[in-house]
C-alpha positions as CSV (number, residue, x, y, z in Angstrom):
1,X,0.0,0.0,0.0
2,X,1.4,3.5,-1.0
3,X,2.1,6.0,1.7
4,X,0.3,8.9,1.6
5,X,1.9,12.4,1.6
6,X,1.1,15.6,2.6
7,X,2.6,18.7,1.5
8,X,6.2,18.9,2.6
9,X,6.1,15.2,3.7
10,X,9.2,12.9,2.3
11,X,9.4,9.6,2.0
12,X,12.8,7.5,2.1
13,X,12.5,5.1,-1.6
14,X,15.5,3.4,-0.8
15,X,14.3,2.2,2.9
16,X,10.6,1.7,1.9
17,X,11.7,-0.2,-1.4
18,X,15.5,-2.1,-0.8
19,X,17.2,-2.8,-4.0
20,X,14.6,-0.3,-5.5
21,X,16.5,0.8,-9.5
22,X,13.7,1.9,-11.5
23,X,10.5,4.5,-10.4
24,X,7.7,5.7,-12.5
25,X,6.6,9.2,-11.5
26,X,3.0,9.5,-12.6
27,X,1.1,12.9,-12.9
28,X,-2.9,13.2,-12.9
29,X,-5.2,15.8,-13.5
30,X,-9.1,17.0,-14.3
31,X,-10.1,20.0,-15.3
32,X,-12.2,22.0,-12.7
33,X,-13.6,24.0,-15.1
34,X,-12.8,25.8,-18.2
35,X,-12.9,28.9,-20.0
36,X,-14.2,27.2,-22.9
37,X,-10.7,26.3,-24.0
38,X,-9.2,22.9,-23.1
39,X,-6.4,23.0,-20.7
40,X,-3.1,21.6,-22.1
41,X,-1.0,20.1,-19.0
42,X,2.2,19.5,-19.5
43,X,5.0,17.4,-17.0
44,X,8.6,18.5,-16.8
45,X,11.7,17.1,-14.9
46,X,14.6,19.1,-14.2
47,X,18.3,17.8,-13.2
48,X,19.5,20.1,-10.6
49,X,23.5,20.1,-9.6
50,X,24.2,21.3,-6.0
51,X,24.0,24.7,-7.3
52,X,20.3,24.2,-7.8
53,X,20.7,24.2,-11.5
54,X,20.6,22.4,-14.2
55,X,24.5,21.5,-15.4
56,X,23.2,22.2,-18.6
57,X,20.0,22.7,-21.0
58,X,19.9,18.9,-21.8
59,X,19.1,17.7,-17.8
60,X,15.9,19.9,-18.5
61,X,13.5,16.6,-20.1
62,X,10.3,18.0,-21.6
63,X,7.8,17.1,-24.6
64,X,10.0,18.3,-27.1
65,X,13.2,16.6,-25.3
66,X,12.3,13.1,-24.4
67,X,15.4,11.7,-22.5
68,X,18.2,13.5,-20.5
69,X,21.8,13.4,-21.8
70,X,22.4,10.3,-19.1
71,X,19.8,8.4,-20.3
72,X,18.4,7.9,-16.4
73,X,15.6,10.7,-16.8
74,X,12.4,9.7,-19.9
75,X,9.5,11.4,-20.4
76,X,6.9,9.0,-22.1
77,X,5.3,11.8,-23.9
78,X,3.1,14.5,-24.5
79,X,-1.1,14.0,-23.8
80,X,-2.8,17.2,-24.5
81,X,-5.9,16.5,-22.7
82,X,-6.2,15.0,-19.0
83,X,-9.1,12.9,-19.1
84,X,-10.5,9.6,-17.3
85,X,-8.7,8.0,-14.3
86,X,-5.0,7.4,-13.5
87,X,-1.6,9.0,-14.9
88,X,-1.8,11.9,-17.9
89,X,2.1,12.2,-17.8
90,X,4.3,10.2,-16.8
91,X,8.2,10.1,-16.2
92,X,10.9,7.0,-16.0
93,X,13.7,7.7,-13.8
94,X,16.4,5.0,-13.6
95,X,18.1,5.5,-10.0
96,X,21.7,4.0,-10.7
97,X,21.7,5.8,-14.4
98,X,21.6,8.9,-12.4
99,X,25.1,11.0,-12.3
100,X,26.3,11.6,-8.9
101,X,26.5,15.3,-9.7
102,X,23.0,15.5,-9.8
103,X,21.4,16.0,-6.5
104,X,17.3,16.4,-7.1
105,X,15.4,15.6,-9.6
106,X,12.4,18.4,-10.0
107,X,9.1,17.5,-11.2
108,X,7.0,20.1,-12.7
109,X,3.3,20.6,-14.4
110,X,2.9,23.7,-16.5
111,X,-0.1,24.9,-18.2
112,X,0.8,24.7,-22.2
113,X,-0.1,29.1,-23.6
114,X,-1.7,29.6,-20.1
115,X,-1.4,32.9,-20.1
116,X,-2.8,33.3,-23.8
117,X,-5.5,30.9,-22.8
118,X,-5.8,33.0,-19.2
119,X,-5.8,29.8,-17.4
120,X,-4.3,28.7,-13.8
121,X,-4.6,25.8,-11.6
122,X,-7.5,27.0,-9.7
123,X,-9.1,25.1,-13.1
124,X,-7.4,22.3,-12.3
125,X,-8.9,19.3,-9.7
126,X,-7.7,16.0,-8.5
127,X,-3.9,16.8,-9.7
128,X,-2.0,14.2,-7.7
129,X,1.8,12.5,-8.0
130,X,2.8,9.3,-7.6
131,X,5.9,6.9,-7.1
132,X,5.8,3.7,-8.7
133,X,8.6,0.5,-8.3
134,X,8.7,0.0,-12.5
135,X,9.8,-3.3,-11.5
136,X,7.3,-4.4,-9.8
137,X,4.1,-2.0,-10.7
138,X,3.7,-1.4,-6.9
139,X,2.8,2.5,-5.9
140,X,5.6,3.5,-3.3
141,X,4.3,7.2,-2.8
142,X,1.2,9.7,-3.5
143,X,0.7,13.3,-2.8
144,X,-2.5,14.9,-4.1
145,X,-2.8,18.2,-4.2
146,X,-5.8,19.9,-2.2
147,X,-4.7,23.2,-2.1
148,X,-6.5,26.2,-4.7
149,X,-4.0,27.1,-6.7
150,X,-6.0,29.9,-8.2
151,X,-2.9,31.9,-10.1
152,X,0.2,29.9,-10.6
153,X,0.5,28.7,-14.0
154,X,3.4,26.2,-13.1
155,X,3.5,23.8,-10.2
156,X,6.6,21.7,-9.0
157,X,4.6,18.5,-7.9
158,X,7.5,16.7,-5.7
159,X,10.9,16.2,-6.0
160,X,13.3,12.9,-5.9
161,X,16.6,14.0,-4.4
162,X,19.4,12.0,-3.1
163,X,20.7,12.3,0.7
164,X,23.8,10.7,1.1
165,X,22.8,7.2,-0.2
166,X,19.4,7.4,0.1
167,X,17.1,8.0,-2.7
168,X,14.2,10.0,-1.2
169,X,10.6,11.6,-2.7
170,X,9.3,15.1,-1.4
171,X,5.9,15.8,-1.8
172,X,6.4,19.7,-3.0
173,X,3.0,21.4,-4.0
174,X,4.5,24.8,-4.8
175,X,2.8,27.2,-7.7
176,X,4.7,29.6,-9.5
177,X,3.6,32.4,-12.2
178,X,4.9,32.5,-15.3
179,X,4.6,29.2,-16.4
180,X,7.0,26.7,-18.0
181,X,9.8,29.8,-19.2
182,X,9.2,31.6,-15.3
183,X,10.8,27.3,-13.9
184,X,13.6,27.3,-16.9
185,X,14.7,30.6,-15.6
186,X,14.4,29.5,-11.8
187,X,16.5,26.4,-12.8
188,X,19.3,28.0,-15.4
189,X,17.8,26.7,-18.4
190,X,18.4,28.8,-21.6
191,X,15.2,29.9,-23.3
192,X,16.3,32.1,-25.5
């Protein structure tokens, strides 16, 4: 049975799952309501360094850049409509694959043209994250977000950081404005 997070909880993954390699981090969504215009969710991981940057524009893994440099970090791609139950998004991390200069792994969900479209999350229900042993389909971790994010335009979901050799999952639940270019400039990602 998964252990159930709340905001700001954290969860050791290498002492609730021994041996554990490979997770699946799987993002959910409904729409709350609308503005007529379909909400376009979008997942994100970024590859932060001890700096709490990204060592370079390819540890940033998105819909239009699949796989990290390293290979540990895939995004399974792009669903432009959350509908029906369980994961819209989902992301393959691959623990040992992971360089050891990369401390956390950020996961994000931005609204695709949400400011053209003059949408937020407060239109956005049921948005939960989960950890998943690939190797065995069993759900490690969940954190669903309650809170009414009624202006952000970008959410960092949870994080999987390392600490010292522990792999551990944060349940984060933090909006920003500014959508997906307002977290590449928090992180050091080039957007020009």
């Amino acid at each position: 049975m998964a252990v159930l997070l709340k905001k700001g909880g954290s969860l050791s993954l290498s002492k609730t799952e021994p041996g554990l390699t490979r997770i699946l981090v799987g993002l959910g969504w409904q729409e709350r309501a609308t503005n007529g215009e379909e909400l376009d969710l979008d997942a994100s991981a970024f590859l932060l360094g001890g700096s709490g940057k990204v060592r370079r524009d390819e540890d940033f893994v998105f819909y239009h850049q699949l796989v990290s440099l390293c290979g540990s970090v895939t995004h399974t791609g792009d669903v432009k409509v959350g509908t029906g139950e369980g994961d819209d998004e989902a992301i393959e991390i691959e623990l040992t694959k992971v360089p050891e200069k990369i401390e956390r792994i950020v996961i994000c969900v931005t609204i695709h043209d949400a400011e053209v479209q003059r949408q937020n999350f407060g239109q956005v229900s049921d948005a939960f994250i989960r950890i998943v042993n690939l190797d065995t389909d069993g759900e490690i971790a969940r954190f669903d977000l309650s809170e009414d994010y009624s202006t952000e335009t970008a959410m960092i979901f949870g994080e999987i950081y390392r600490q010292n050799s522990e792999w551990k999952f944060k349940a984060v639940g933090q909006g920003f404005s500014g959508g997906l270019e307002g977290l590449c400039h928090q992180f050091g990602v080039d957007v020009a």
